[in-house]
C-alpha positions as a Markdown table, in Angstrom:
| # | Residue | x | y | z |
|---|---|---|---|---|
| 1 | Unk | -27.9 | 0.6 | -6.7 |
| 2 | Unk | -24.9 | -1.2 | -5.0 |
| 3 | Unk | -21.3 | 0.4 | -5.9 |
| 4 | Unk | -19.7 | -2.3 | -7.8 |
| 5 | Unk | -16.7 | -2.3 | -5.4 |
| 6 | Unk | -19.3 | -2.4 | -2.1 |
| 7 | Unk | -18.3 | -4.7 | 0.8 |
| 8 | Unk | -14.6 | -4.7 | -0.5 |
| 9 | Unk | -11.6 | -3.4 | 2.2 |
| 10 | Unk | -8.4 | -1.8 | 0.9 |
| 11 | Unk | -5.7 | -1.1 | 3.2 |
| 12 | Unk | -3.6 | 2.1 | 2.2 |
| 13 | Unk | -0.1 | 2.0 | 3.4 |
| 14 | Unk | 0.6 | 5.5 | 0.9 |
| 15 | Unk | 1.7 | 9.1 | 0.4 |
| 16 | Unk | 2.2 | 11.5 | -2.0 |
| 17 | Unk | 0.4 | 10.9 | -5.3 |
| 18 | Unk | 0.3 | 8.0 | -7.0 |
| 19 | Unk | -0.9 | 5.3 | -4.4 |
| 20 | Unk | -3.5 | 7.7 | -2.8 |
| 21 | Unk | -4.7 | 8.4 | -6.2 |
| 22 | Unk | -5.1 | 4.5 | -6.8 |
| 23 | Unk | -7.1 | 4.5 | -3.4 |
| 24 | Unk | -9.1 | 7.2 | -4.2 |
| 25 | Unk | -10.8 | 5.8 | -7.6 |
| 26 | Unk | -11.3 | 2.2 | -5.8 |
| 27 | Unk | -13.4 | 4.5 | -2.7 |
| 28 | Unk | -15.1 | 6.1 | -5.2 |
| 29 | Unk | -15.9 | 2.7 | -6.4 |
| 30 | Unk | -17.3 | 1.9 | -3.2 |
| 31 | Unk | -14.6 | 0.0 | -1.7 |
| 32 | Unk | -13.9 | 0.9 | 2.0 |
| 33 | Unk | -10.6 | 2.6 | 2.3 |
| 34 | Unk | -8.6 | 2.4 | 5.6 |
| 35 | Unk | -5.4 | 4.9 | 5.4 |
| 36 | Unk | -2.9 | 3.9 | 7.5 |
| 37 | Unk | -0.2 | 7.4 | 8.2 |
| 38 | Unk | 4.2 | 6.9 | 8.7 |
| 39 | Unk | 4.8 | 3.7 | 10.3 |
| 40 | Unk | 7.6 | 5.5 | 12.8 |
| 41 | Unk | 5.0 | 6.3 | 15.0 |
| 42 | Unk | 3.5 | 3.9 | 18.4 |
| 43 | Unk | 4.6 | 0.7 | 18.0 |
| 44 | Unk | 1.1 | -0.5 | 18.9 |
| 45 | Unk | 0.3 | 0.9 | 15.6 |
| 46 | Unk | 2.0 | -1.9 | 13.8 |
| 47 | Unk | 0.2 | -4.5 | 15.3 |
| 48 | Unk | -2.7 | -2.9 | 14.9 |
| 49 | Unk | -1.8 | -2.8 | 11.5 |
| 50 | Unk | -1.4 | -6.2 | 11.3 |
| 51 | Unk | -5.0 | -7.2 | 12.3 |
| 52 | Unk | -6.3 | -5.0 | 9.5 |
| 53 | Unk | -4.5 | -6.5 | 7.4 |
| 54 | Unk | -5.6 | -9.4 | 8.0 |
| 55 | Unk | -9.3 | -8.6 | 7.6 |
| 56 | Unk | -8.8 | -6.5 | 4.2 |
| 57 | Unk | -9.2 | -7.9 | 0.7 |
| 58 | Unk | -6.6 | -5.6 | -0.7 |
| 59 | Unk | -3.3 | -3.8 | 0.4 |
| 60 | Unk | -2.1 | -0.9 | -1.7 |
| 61 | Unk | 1.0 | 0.6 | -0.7 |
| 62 | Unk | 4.0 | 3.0 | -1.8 |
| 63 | Unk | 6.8 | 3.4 | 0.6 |
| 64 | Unk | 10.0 | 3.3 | -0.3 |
| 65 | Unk | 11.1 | -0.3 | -1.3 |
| 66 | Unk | 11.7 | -2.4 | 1.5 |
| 67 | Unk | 9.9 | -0.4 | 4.2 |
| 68 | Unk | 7.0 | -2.9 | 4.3 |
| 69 | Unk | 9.5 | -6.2 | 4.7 |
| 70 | Unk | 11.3 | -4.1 | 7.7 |
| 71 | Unk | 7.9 | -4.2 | 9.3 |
| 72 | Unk | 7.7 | -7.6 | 8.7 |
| 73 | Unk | 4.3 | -7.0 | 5.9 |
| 74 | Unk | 6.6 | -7.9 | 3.3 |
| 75 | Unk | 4.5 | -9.3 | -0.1 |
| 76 | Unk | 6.1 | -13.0 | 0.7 |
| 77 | Unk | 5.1 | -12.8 | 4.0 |
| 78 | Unk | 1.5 | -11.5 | 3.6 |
| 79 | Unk | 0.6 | -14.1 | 1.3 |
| 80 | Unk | 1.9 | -16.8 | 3.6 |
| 81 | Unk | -0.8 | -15.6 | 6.1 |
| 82 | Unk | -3.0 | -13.9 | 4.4 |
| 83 | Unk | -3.3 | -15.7 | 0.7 |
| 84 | Unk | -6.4 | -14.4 | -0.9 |
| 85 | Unk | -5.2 | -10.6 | 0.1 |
| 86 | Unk | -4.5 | -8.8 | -3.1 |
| 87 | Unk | -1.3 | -6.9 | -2.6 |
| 88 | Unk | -0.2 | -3.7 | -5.0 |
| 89 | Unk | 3.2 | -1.9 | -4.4 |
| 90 | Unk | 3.6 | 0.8 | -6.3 |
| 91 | Unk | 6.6 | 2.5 | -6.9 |
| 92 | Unk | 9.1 | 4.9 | -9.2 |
| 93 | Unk | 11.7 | 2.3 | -10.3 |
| 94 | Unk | 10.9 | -1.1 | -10.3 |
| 95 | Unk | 11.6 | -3.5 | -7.7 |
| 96 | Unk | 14.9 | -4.7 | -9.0 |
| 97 | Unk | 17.6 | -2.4 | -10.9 |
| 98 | Unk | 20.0 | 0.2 | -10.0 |
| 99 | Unk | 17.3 | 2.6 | -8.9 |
| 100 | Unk | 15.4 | 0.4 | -7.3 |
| 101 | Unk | 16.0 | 1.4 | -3.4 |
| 102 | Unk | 15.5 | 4.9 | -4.7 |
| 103 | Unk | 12.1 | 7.2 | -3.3 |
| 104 | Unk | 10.3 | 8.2 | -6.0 |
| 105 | Unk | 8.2 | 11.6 | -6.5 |
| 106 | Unk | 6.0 | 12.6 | -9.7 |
| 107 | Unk | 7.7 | 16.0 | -9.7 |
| 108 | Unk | 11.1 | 14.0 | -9.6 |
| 109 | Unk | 10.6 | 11.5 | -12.0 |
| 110 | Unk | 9.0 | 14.2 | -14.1 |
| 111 | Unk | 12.1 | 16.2 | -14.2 |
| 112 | Unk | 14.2 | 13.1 | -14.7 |
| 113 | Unk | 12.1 | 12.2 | -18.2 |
């Protein structure tokens, strides 16, 4: 029996907990996950990012906010190029807000509740 997620790619732009969490249930769904490690590395890592990109069905990332538009894979800019990609940012404090540009950690925001 087929995996009802079978044939569907997810690019993981993640770390720590909660994004590679998310990945990890859609894998065990039977999506093919591609995790893509710290974007300071080679530069021909960013391109290559792009053409994954580009053939996934989903992205699902968790940097800090505004690390993904610095690499120029913002959310307005994938969906010019890329408009039936299905993006998900997840992160501590919202996009908008005081805390917004803050990192966020489950231990952190646990202490902070």
């Amino acid at each position: 029996m087929n995996a009802p997620l079978a044939g569907l790619v997810v690019i993981a732009v993640e770390q720590a907990v909660a994004a590679p969490f998310c990945t990890a249930r859609l894998a065990d769904a039977g999506a093919r996950v591609i995790k893509i490690e710290r974007p300071e590395g080679d530069f021909a890592r960013r391109r290559q990012l792009g053409a994954l990109i580009a053939g996934a069905d989903v992205l699902v990332q968790n940097l800090k906010p505004g690390a993904m538009e610095r690499m120029a894979l913002g959310v307005e800019e994938l969906r010019r190029h890329h408009p039936r990609l299905i993006c998900c940012s997840i992160n501590g404090y919202g996009e908008t807000g005081l805390l917004s540009a803050r990192k966020a950690y489950d231990l952190l925001v646990q202490a902070e509740s």
